[in-house]
C-alpha positions in Angstrom: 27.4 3.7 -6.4 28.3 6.4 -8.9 24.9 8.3 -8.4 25.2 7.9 -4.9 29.0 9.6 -5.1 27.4 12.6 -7.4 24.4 13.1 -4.6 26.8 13.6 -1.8 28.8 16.1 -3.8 25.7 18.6 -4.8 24.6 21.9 -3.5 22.6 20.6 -0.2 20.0 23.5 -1.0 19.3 21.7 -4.7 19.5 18.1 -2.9 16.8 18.7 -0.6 13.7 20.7 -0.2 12.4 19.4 2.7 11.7 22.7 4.9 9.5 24.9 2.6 7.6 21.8 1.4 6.6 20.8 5.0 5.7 24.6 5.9 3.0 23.9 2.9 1.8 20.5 3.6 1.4 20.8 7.6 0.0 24.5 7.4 -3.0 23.1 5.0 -4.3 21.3 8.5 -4.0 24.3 10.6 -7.2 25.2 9.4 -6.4 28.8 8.5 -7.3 30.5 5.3 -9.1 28.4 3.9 -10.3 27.6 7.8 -13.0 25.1 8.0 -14.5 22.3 6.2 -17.1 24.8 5.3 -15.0 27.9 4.1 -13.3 24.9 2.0 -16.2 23.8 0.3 -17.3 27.2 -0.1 -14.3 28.4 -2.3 -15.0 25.4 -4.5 -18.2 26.0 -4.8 -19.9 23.2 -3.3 -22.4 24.2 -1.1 -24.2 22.0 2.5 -27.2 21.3 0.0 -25.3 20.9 -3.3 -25.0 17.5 -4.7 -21.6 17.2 -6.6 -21.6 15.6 -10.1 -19.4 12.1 -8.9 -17.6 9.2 -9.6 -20.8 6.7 -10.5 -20.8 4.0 -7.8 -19.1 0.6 -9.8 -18.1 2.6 -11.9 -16.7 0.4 -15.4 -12.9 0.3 -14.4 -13.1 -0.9 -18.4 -14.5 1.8 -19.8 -12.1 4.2 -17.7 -9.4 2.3 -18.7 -9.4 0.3 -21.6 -8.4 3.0 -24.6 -4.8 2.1 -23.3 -2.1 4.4 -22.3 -1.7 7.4 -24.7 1.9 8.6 -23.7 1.3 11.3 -21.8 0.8 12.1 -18.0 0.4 15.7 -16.6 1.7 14.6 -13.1 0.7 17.6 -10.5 3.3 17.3 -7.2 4.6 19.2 -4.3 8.3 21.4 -4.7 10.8 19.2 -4.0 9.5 16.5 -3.7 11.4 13.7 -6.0 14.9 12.9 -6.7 17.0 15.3 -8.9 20.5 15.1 -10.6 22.6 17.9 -11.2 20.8 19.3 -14.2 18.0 19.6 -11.9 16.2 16.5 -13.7 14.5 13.2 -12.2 16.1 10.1 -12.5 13.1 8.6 -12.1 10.5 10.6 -14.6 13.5 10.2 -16.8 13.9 6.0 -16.5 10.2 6.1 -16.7 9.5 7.8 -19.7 12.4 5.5 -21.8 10.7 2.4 -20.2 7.3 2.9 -21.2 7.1 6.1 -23.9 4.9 8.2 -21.3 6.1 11.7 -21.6 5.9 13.0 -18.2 5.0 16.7 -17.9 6.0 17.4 -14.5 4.5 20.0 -12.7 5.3 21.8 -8.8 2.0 23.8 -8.5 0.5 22.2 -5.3 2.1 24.5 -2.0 -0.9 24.0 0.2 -3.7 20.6 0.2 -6.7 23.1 0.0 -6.0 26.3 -2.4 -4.5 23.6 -4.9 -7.5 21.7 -4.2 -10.6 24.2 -4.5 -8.5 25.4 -8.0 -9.0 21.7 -9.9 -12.7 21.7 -7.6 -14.2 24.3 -9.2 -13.3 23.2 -12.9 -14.4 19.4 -11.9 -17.7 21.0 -10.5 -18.1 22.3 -13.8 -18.1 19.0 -16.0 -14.8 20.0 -16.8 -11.5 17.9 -16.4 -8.4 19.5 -13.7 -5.7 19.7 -16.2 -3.6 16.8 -14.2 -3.7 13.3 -14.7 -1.8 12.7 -11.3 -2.3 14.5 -8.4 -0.4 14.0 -4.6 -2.6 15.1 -1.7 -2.1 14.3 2.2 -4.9 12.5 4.6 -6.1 14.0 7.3 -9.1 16.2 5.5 -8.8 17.0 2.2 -8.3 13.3 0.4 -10.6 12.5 2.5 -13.1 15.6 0.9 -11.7 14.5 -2.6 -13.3 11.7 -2.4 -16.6 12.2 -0.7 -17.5 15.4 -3.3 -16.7 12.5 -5.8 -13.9 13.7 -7.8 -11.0 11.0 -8.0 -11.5 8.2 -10.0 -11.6 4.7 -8.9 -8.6 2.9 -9.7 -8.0 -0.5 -11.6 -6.3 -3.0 -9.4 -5.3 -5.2 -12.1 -3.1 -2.3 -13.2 -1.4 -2.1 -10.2 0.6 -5.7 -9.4 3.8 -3.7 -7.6 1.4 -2.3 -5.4 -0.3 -5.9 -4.4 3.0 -7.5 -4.2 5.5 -4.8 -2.9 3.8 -2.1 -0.8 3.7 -1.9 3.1 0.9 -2.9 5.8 0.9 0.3 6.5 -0.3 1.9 3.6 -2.7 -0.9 2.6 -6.5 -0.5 3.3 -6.6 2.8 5.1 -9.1 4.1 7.4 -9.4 7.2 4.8 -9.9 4.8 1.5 -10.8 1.4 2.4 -9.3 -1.1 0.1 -7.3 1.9 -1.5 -10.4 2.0 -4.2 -9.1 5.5 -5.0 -5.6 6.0 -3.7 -2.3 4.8 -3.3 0.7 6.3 -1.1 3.4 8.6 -2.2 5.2 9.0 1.1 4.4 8.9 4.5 6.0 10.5 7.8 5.7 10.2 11.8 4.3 12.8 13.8 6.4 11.8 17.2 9.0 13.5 19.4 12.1 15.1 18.9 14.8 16.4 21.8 18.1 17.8 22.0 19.9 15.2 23.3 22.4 17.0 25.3 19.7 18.8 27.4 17.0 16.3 27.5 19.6 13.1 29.1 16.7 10.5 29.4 14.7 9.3 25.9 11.5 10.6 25.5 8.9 7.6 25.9 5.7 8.9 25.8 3.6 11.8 24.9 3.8 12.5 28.6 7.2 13.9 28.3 5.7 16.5 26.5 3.9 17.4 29.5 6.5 17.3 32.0 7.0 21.0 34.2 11.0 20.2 34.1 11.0 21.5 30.5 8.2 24.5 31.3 8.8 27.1 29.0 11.1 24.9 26.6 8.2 22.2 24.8 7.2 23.2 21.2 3.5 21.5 20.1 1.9 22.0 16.6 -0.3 24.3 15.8 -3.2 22.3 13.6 -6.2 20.4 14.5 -4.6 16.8 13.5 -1.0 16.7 15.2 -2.0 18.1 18.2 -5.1 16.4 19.7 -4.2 12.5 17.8 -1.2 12.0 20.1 -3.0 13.1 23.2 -5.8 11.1 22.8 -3.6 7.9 21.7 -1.6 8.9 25.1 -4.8 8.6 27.1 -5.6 5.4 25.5 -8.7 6.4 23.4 -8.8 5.6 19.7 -8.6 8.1 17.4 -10.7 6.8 15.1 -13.4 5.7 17.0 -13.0 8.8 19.6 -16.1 10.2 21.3 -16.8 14.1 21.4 -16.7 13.8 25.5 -13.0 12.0 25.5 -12.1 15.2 22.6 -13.2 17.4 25.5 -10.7 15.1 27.9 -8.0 15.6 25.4 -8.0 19.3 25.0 -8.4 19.6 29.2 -4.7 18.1 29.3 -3.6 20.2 26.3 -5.0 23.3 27.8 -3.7 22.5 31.2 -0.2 22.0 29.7 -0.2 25.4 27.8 -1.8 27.3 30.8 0.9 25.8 32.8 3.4 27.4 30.9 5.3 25.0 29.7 4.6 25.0 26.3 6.6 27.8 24.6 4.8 28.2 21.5 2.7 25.8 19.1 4.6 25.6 16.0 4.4 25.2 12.0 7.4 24.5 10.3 9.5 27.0 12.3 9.6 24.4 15.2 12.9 23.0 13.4 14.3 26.5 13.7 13.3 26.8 17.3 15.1 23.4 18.1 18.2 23.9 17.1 18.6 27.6 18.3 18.2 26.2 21.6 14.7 28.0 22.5 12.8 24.7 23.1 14.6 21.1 23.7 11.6 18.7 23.5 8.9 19.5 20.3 6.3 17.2 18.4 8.2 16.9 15.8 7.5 15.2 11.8 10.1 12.4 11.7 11.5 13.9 7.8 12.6 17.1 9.1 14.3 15.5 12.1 16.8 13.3 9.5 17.3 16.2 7.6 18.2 18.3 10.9 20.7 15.8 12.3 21.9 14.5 8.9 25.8 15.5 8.2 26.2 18.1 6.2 28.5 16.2 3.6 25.4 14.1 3.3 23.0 16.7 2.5 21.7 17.3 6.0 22.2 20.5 8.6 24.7 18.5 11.1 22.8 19.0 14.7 23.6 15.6 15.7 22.2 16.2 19.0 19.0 16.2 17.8 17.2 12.5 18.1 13.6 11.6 17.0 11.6 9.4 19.3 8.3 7.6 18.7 5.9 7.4 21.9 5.9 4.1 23.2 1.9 4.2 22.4 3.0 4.5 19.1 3.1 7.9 16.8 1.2 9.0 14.3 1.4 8.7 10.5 0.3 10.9 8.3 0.7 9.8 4.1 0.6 12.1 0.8 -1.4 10.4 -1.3 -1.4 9.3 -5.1 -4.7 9.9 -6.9 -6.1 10.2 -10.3 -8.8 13.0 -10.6 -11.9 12.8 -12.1 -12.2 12.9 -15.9 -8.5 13.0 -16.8 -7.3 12.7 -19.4 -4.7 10.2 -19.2 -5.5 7.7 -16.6 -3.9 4.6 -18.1 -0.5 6.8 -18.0 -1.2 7.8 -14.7 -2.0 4.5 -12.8 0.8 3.0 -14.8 3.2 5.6 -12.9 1.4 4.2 -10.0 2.6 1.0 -10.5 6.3 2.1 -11.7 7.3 3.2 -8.7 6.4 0.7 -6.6 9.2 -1.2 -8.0 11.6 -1.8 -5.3 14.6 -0.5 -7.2 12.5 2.5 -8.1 11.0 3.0 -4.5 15.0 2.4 -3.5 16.3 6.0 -5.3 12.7 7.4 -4.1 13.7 6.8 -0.6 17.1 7.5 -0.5 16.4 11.1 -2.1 13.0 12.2 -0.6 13.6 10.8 3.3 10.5 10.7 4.4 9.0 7.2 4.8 8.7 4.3 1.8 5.6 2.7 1.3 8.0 -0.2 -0.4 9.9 -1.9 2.5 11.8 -3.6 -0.2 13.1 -0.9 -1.0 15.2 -1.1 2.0 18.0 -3.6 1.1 18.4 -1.8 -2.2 18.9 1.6 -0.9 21.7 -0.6 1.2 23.6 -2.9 -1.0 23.0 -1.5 -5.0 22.9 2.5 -3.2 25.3 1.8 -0.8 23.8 4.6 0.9 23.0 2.9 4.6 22.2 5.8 6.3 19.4 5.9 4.9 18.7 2.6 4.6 19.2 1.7 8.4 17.3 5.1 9.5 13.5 4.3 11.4 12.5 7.3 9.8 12.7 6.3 6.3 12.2 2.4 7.2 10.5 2.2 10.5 10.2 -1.4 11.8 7.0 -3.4 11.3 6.7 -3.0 15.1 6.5 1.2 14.5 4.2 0.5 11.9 1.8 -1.9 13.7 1.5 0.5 17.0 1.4 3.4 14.7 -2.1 5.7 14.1 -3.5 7.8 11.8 -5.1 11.0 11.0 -8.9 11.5 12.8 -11.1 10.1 9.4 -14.8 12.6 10.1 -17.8 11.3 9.2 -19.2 14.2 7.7 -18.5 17.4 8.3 -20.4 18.5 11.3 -18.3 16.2 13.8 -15.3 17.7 11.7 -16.3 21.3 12.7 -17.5 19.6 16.1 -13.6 18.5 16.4 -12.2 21.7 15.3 -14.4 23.5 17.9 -12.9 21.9 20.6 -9.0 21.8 19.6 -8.5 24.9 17.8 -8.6 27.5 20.7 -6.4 25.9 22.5 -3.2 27.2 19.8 -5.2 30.1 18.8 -5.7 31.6 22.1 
């Protein structure tokens, strides 16, 4: 109760990071820059013919694993993105390293999936290890590439009982890492609908609304090739995952039609939040953590626009995870997978959740963040822990093949926010 009295007292701009971390995460699937799967693989120079020096298939979890934990972990993460006191310290790295002797050097170098990414590439490419024992990196692409080049490290289950026992149907067994053989979730968030409540009078239910000529002029969409075209196909009731390239061309039609229309004002990164609750759009796709930061109190940390709500389509919404993943040839792995496991302690997870806002992958965690935290907005929020009905009818990121249908995909989607 103490810490949770010493959290609502700090400086909200030290409390939470949320904005400029989401500008980097969503912009890495906008596919500019570092623009397509190609270019990507280009700047870590792996080229179409190259065969990638990788992870042996079964490779000896025993041999990976078995020199035991050495006490350090070189943990590589995104600004912002854990709990911090007022010294500007982690609880959790702090209660981590007295519990098990790790010493945790904690590192904020990854703004963007792909220019962190083709950095740690080009070394691994080499023979050489990344420098980072512990790396966080979002679906949707470039875990995805991560682990077809070859360059994560398959992890030991045995190590991971908190995981087995405590994490979430909806971060078990993804689509992008069956059996979670190299991965493990961080935190997750919804792609779905937000609205200011005192324009829009009627809850959003669908991805329709998003279509609808009464708010021409006044709709904000995303500008990447994920969060666009998932919900629209979802809303026409294809399958992302098992999506054709003809029911893509579908898709885009309606998204094309709805910005030739009009009534899209502009397809947004980050600055969507901005545009919401200036009043220039009223309805927006919208990423469920920036939503409870928007219409949080500002005693609680948040920017007080209580008009704004967050809906998920009743086809469900999307949801999109940062990953945790061990590179290839680190150093430390026994340090790292044991972090794995720490903090899918409930009572870890709990101060995770109640700091960070975007969704647990340790339901849990939930009844902690209520009666030891006493913090229940958080704990009662559907943004932080979404119902196991939001979870079943939720989808993920498009998981390519290869990457021709990725560029096949990109083809079709991109011009319609680049036009």
């Amino acid at each position: 109760m103490e810490e949770s009295r010493n959290r609502l007292s700090m400086d909200p701009a030290l409390l939470r990071g949320l904005t400029q971390r989401r500008i980097s995460r969503r912009d890495a699937l906008k596919y500019g820059g570092m623009g397509t799967v190609a270019a990507f693989l280009a700047a870590c120079g792996v080229s179409g013919t190259q065969t990638p020096q990788r992870t042996p298939a079964g490779a000896d979890l025993n041999r990976i694993y078995g020199k035991g934990k050495t006490g350090v972990l070189d943990f590589a993460n995104w600004e912002e993105y854990i709990d911090l006191n007022e010294k500007g310290d982690s609880p959790t790295l702090l209660r981590f390293e007295k519990e098990t002797g790790i010493k945790v050097n904690y590192k904020t170098v990854i703004n963007d999936n792909n220019p962190f990414l083709a950095r740690i590439i080009q070394s691994l490419q080499a023979g050489q290890g990344s420098g980072y024992d512990l790396i966080v990196i979002t679906n949707g692409g470039p875990i995805e590439r991560m682990i077809k080049l070859g360059f994560l490290t398959p992890l030991d289950h045995k190590r991971l009982p908190n995981f087995a026992r405590y994490a979430g149907p909806g971060v078990k067994n993804p689509a992008y890492d069956p059996g979670n053989k190299y991965t493990v979730a961080w935190q997750s968030g919804f792609t779905g609908i937000a609205y200011n409540s005192k324009v829009v009078k009627t809850r959003p239910t669908s991805f329709r609304d998003l279509l609808n000529p009464e708010y021409k002029g006044r709709v904000g969409m995303f500008a990447n090739n994920q969060d666009l075209p998932c919900p629209a196909l979802v809303n026409m009731g294809f399958d992302v995952q098992k999506s054709t390239p003809d029911q893509w061309r579908q898709a885009a039609e309606v998204l094309t039609k709805q910005r030739d229309d009009g009534i899209v004002r502009k397809y947004y990164d980050q600055s969507y939040i901005d545009a919401l609750e200036n009043g220039d759009i009223v309805i927006t796709q919208a990423w469920s953590g920036d939503i409870f930061q928007s219409a949080a109190p500002k005693d609680y940390g948040g920017r007080g626009f209580s008009e704004l709500k967050f809906a998920l389509p009743q086809e469900g919404g999307i949801l999109w995870t940062d990953n945790m993943a061990i590179p290839l040839r680190a150093e430390h792995p026994v340090d790292a997978i044991t972090f794995m496991n720490f903090v899918y302690d409930p009572q870890v997870a709990a101060n995770l959740a109640a700091w960070i806002w975007y969704v647990s992958p340790v339901p849990a965690a939930k009844d902690v963040v209520l009666n030891e935290l006493e913090d229940p907005v958080a704990a009662n929020s559907p943004l932080i822990f979404p119902s196991l009905e939001d979870q079943q009818r939720a989808h993920k990121y498009k998981v390519f093949r290869d990457a021709a249908e990725e560029e096949e995909w990109n083809s079709i989607f991109q011009p319609i926010f680049t036009a």
